[in-house]
C-alpha positions in Angstrom: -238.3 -47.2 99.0 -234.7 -47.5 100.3 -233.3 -44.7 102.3 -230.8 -44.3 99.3 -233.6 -43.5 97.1 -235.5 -40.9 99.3 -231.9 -39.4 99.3 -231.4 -39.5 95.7 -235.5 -38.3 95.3 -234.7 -35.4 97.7 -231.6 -34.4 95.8 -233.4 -34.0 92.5 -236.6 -31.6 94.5 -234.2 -29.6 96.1 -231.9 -28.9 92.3 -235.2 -28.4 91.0 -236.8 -26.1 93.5 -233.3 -24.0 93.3 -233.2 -23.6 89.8 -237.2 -22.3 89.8 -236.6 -20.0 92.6 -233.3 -19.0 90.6 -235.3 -18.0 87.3 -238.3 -16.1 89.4 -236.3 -13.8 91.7 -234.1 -12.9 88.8 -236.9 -12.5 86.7 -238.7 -10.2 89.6 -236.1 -8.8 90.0 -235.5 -7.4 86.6 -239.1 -7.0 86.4 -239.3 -4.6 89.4 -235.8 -2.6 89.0 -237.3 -1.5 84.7 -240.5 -0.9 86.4 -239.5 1.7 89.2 -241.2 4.8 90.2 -240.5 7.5 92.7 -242.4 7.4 96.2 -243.5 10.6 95.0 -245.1 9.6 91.8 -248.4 10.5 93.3 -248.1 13.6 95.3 -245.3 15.5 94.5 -244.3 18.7 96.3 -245.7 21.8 95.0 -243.6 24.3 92.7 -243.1 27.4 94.8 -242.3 30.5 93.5 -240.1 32.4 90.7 -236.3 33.8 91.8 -237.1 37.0 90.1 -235.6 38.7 87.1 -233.6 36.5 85.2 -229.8 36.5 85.0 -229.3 35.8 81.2 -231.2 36.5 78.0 -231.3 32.8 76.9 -229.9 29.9 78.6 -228.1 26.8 75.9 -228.2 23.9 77.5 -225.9 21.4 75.5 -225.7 18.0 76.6 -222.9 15.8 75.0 -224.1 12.3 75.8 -221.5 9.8 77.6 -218.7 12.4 77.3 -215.9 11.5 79.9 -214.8 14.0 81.9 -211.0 12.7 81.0 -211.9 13.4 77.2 -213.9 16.5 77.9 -210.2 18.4 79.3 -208.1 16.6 76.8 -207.2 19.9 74.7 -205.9 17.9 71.6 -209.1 16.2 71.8 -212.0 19.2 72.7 -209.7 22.3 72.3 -212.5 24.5 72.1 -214.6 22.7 75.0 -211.2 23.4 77.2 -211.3 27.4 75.8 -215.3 27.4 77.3 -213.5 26.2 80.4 -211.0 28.6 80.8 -213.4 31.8 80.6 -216.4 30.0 82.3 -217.2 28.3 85.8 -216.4 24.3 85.7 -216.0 22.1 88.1 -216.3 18.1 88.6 -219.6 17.1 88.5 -220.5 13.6 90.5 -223.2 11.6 89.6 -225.4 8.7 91.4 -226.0 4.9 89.9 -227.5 3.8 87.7 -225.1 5.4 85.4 -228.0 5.3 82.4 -228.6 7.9 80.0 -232.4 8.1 81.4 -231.9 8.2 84.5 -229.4 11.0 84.1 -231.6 13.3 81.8 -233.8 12.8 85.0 -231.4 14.4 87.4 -230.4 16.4 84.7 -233.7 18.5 84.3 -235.5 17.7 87.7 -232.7 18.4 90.3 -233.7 14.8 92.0 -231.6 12.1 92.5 -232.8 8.5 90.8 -235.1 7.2 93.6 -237.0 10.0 93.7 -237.3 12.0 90.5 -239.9 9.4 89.5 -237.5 8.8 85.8 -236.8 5.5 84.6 -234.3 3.7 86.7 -233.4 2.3 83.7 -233.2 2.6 79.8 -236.7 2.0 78.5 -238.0 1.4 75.2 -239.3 4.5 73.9 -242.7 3.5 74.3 -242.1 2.7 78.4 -241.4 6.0 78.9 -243.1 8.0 81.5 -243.6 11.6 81.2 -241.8 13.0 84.3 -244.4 13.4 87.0 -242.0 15.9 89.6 -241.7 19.5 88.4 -238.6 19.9 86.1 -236.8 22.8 84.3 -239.3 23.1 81.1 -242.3 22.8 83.7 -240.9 25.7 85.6 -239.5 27.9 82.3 -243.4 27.5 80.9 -245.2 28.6 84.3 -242.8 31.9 84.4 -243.5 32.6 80.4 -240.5 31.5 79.0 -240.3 29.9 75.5 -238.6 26.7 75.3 -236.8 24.0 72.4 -235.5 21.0 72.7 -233.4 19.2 69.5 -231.9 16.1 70.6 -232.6 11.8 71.2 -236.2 10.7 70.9 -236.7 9.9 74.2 -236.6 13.6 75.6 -240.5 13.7 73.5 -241.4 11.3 75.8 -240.0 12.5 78.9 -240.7 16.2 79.0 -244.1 17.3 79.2 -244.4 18.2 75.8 -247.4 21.2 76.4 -243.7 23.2 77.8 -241.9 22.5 75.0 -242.7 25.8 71.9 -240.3 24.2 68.9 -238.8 20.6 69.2 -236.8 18.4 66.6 -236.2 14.3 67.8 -234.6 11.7 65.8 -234.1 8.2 66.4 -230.2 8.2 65.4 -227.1 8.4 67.1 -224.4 9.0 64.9 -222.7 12.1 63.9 -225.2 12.4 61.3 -228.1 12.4 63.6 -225.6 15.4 65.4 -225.2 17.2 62.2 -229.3 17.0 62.2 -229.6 18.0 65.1 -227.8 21.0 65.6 -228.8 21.8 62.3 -232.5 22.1 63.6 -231.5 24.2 67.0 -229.9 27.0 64.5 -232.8 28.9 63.9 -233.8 29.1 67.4 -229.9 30.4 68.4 -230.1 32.9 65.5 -233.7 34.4 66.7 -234.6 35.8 70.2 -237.8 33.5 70.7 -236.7 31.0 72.6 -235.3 31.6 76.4 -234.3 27.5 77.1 -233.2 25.8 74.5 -231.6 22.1 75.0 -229.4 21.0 72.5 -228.5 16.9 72.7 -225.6 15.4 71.3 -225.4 11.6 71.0 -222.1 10.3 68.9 -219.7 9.9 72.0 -222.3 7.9 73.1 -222.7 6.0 69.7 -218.6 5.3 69.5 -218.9 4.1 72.9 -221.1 1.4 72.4 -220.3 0.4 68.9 -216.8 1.6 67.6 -214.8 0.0 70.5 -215.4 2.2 73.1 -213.2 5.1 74.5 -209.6 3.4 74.3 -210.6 3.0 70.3 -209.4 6.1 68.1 -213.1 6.4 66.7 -214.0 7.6 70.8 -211.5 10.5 70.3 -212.7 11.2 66.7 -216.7 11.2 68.1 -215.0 13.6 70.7 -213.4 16.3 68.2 -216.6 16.2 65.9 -218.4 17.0 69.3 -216.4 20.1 69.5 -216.6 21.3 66.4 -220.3 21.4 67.2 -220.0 23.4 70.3 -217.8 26.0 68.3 -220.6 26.7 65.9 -223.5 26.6 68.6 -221.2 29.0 70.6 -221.0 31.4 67.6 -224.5 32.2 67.3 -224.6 33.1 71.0 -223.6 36.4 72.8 -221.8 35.7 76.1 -222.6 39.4 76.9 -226.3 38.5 77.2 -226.3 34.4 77.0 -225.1 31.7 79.0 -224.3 28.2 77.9 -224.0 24.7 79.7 -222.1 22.2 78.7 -222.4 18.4 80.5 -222.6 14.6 80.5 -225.1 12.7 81.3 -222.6 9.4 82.4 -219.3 8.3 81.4 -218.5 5.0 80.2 -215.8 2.4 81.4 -212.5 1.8 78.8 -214.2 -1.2 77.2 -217.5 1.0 76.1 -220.5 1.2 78.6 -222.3 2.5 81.1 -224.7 1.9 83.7 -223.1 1.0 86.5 -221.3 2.1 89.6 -217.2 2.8 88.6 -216.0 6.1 89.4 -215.5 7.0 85.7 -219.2 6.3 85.0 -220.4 8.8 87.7 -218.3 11.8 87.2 -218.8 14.0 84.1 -217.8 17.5 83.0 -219.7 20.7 84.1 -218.6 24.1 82.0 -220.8 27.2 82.5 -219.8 30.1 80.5 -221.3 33.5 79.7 -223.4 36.1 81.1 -224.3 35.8 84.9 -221.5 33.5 85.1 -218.6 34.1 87.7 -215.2 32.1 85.7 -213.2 29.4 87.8 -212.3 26.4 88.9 -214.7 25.2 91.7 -214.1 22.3 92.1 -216.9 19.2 93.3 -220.6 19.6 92.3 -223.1 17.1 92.0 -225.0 16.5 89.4 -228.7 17.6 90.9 -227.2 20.9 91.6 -227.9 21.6 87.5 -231.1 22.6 87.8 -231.7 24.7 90.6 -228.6 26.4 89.3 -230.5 27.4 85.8 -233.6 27.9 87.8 -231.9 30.8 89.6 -230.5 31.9 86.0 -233.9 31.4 83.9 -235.4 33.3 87.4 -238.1 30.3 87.6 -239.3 28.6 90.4 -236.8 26.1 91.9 -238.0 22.8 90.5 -240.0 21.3 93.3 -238.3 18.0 93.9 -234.5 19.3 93.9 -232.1 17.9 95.8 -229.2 20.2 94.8 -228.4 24.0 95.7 -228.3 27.0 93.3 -224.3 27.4 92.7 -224.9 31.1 94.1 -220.6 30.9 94.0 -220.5 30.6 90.7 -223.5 32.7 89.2 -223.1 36.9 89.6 -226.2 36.4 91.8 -227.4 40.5 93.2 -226.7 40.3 96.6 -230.0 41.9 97.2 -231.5 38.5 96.4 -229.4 35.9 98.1 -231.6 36.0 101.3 -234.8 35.5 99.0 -233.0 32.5 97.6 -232.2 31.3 100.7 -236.0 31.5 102.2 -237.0 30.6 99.1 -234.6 27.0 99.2 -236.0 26.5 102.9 -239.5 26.6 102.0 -238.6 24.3 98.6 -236.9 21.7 100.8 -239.3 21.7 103.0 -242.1 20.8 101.5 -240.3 18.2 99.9 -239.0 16.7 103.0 -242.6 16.7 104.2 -244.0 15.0 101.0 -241.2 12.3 101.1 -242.4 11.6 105.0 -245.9 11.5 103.6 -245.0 9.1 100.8 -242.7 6.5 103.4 -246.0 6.7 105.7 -243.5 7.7 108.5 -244.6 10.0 111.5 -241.6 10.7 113.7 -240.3 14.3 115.2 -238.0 15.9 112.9 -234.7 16.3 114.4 -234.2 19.2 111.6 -232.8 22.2 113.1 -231.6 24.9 110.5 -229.1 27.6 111.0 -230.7 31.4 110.9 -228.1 33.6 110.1 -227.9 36.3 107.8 -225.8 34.5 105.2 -226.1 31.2 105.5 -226.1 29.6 102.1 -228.5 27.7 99.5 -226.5 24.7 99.6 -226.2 24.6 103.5 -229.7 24.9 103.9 -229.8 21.9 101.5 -227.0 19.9 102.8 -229.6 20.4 106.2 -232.6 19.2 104.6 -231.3 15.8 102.6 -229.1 14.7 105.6 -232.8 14.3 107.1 -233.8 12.6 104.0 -231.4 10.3 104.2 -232.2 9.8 108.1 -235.4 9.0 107.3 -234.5 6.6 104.4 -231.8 4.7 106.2 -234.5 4.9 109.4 -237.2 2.6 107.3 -234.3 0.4 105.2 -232.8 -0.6 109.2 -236.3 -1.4 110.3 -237.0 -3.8 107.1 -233.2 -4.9 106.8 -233.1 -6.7 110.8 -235.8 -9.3 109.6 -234.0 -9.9 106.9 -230.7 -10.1 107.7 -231.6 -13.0 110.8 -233.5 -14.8 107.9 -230.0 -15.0 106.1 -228.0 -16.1 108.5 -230.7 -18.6 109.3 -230.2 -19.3 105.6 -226.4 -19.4 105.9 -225.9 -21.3 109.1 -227.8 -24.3 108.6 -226.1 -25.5 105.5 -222.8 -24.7 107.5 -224.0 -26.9 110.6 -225.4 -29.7 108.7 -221.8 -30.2 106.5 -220.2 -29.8 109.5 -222.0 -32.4 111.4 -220.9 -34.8 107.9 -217.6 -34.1 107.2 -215.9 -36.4 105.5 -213.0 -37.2 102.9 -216.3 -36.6 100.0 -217.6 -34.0 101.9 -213.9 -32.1 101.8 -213.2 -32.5 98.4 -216.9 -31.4 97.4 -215.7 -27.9 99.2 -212.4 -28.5 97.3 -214.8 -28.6 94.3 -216.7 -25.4 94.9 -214.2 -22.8 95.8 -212.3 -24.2 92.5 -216.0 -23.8 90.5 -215.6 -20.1 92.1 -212.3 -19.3 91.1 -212.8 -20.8 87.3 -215.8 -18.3 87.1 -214.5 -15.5 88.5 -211.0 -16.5 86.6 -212.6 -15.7 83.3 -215.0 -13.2 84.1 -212.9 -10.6 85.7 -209.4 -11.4 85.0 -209.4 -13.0 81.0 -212.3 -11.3 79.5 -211.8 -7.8 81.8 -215.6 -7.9 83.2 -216.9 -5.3 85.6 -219.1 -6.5 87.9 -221.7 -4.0 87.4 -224.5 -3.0 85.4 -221.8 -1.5 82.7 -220.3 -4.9 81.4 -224.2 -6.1 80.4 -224.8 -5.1 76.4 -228.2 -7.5 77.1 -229.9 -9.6 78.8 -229.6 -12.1 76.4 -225.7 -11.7 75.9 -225.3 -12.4 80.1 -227.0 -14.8 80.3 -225.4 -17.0 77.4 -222.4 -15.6 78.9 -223.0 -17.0 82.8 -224.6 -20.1 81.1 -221.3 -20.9 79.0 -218.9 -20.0 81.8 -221.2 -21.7 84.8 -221.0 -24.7 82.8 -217.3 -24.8 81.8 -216.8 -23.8 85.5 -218.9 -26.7 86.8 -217.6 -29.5 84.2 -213.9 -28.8 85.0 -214.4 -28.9 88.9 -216.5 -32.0 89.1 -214.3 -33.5 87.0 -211.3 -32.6 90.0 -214.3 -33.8 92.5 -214.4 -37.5 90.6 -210.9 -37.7 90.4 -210.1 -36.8 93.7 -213.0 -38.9 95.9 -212.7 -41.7 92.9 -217.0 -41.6 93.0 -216.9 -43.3 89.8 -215.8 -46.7 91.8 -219.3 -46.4 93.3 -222.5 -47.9 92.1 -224.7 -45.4 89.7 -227.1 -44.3 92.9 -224.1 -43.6 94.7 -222.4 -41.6 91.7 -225.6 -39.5 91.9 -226.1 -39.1 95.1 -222.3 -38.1 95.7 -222.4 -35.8 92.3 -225.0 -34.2 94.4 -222.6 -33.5 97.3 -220.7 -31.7 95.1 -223.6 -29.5 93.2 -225.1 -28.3 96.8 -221.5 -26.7 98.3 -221.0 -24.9 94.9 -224.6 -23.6 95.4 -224.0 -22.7 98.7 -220.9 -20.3 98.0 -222.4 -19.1 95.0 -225.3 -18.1 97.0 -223.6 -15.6 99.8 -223.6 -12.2 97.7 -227.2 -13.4 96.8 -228.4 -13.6 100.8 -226.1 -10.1 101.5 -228.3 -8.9 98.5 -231.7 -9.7 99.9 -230.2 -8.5 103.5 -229.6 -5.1 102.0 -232.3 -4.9 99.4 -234.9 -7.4 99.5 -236.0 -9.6 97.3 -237.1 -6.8 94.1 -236.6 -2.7 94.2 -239.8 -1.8 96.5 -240.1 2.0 97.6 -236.2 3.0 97.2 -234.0 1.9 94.4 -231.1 -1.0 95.9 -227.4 -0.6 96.4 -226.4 -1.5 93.0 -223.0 -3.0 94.0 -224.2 -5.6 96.1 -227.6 -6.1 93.6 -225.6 -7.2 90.7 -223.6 -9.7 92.1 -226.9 -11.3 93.6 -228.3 -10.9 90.1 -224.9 -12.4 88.4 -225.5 -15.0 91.4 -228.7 -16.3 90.9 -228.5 -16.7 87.2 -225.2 -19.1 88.1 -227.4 -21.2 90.9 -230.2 -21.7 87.9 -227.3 -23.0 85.6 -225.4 -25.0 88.4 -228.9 -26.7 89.4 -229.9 -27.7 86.2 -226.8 -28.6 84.6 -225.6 -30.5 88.2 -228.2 -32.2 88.2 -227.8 -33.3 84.4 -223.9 -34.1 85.4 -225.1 -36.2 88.3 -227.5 -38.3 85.7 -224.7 -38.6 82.9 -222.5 -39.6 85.7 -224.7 -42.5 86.9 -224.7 -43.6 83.3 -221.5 -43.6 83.0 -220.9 -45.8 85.5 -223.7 -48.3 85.0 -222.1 -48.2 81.7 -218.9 -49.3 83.2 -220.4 -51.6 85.6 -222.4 -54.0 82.7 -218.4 -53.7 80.4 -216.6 -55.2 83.7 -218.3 -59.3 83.1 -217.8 -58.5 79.3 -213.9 -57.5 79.6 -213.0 -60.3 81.9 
């Protein structure tokens, strides 16, 4: 064979091999991020024990799925939410990614953040569902004698060990109907003195998000006022002399209906606490694990094992006689869950932990103490696996980059022409024309992005070869060299399309191991690779239809003349 030919061979293995390693790691990728667990799943910290008497007959515990905290203190909108606000305790609540309704109950009811509370890191199917395996609110209510109800989405049967759950009522619907139900079913319990928890779940905001064009559409503000309605008549069956009730989110959702990624509006949510044991006010930032140790310390339960968060002693009419129990009481909990999270990463090192004895130091300094460790020890292990990594990459990135160097030429320049114009025509309609986020919250499917990428990658690629041909006139060559130069153009546009995808696997690896990833950089390595599986297939099928093209063109010539 012809050195043309093992050129032209080559070419085809390399588009090839590119396009399979494309569909595996995003595959794997997928694969491993849907099937997460905590680094705790198997041994996770002990419960320790109750707070003592509770602060508040019965605790309500409504959550308003995907409600914005924009919407939420819009008083045309949620008047009566915003008169709950006014004689309550709210403040801003922050939230972590994934910005998924899962993941959020999670935090919600186990006081852990996504890579450890051992929920799903994403939505599953109702039958995926795990049963969470870290102590959580119900868990904690049942051991100290508590009753507890939950009416709401069907996932929560699935999610909280049902053996702490005394009255339940789940439904598969969404809608404000599936509200009405569901409230409905919780008015009994409110009306009665049997039930000390009682979580109440609200899913049309949620619904209009998703399907009724999202929160700039009037049905979003609509879903919103219903929602109220529904917190006026839970709230007159209560007693604020003798019950408290919680109102929160779960996630926002971005203007064009969504959620799951990492924009500001998807992370922060409402908080409004209001009744008995409750000190009213504005206070500002809170984070969203700081929910249940907070209602722990009202319920008087154990703090649930696994929290991350601090009891909100500045908000809550806490005794004073008790604050220093809390506070041994938060040492000991962090504790042991700093030393199970050590156990779990398999790492030995001296702890550098050195926390403050005074008198009054608070629950959420001792905390603050505690997870800045357990983030030491988290970015200790992702900096010792990251180093091999990143050298790889730039391994990776460099040799492409010496190689074009070392043949540069008039093709060779306008195949880079080529690729940063393949780049911008992506990128062009993605972010700019059809208002894309790059993030987890633009994706309705995984079928719907990936006819999406496949459609654009292809318009993209079609359009810039088509500059490429015109501007190196390859279709003057001979077919080989048509293919072998379409080539040329194929492998730059891989190369830049590849860069997020080698930060990605610097960062995170090649699938979500141990921790979960930083969901920025993952999704544009995941939006990445699913472009290099298009542009190698369908460059490759370009380069062929090019070569006939021009063989076609080469047999007309002796015809025409």
């Amino acid at each position: 064979m012809s050195t043309l030919t093992w050129r032209i061979l080559l070419g085809i293995v390399i588009c090839l091999l590119f396009a399979f390693g494309a569909f595996t790691w995003a595959t794997s990728l997928m694969d491993s991020l849907y099937a997460y667990r905590s680094p705790l799943r198997e041994n996770p910290p002990a419960p320790g024990s109750t707070l003592g008497e509770p602060l508040t007959r019965r605790l309500v515990f409504v959550l308003v799925d995907a409600l914005r905290e924009d919407t939420s203190r819009d008083k045309e909108v949620m008047p009566f939410l915003n008169q709950l606000r006014e004689q309550g305790a709210w403040g801003l609540m922050h939230s972590q990614p994934p910005s998924y309704s899962e993941p959020g109950y999670s935090v919600l009811l186990t006081g852990a953040w996504p890579d450890i509370s051992d929920g799903p890191a994403m939505n599953l199917p109702y039958e995926e569902i795990p049963v969470f395996t870290q102590d959580n609110l119900f868990s904690a209510a049942h051991r100290a004698g508590l009753s507890s109800a939950v009416s709401g989405f069907y996932w929560f049967e699935k999610l909280i060990p049902q053996e702490t759950v005394a009255a339940s009522f789940y439904t598969q619907g969404e809608d404000q109907a599936a509200d009405r139900e569901v409230v409905g079913a919780a008015m009994p319990w409110l009306r009665g003195e049997d039930y000390q928890l009682v979580l109440i779940h609200l899913d049309q905001i949620d619904y209009a998000g998703h399907y009724e064009g999202g929160p700039r559409d009037p049905r979003w503000d609509q879903a919103a006022s219903r929602v109220d309605d529904l917190l006026r008549e839970i709230s007159a069956e209560l007693d604020f002399n003798l019950d408290t009730l919680l109102v929160v989110s779960d996630h926002g959702q971005i203007d064009e209906g969504g959620h799951g990624g990492h924009e500001a509006v998807t992370l922060l949510e409402p908080f409004v606490l209001t009744g008995v044991g409750v000190r009213p006010g504005f206070y500002g930032d809170l984070y969203m694990v700081d929910v249940a140790p907070t209602l722990a310390a009202l319920l008087g339960t154990n703090l649930p094992a696994t929290s991350q968060g601090a009891v909100l002693t500045e908000m809550l009419s806490y005794p004073e006689e008790r604050l220093q129990s809390l506070v041994d009481e938060t040492t000991a909990q962090q504790d042991r869950l700093l030393t199970a999270y050590k156990a779990a990463l398999g790492i030995n090192r001296k702890s550098t932990l050195t926390v403050e004895q005074a008198p009054k130091l608070s629950p959420g300094r001792v905390v603050d103490t505690y997870q800045q460790e357990l983030r030491l020890l988290r970015e200790t292990r992702l900096s010792a696996e990251r180093l091999p990594r990143g050298v790889l990459a730039i391994f990776v990135l460099l040799v492409p980059a010496g190689f074009y160097i070392r043949r540069r030429s008039q093709l060779s320049g306008w195949g880079l022409i080529g690729a940063l114009l393949y780049l911008a025509l992506f990128h062009l309609r993605y972010g700019w024309i059809d208002g894309k986020t790059y993030s987890l919250s633009s994706v309705t499917s995984a079928e719907g992005l990936i006819s999406y990428v496949v459609i654009t990658s292809l318009a993209a690629l079609v359009l810039s070869w088509m500059v490429f041909s015109f501007g190196s006139q390859i279709l003057r060559q001979k077919p080989t060299g048509v293919f072998e130069l379409s080539l040329q153009f194929v492998f730059p546009v891989i190369y830049f399309v590849s860069l997020p995808i080698l930060l990605s696997y610097t960062l995170n690896g090649f699938t979500v191991q141990w921790t979960l990833p930083h969901f920025p950089t993952m999704f544009m390595a995941f939006l990445s690779v699913l472009q290099v599986l298009v542009i190698s297939v369908m460059g490759l099928a370009i380069a062929v239809l090019a070569a006939i093209f021009a063989w076609m063109v080469g047999r007309a010539k002796p015809l025409i003349r």
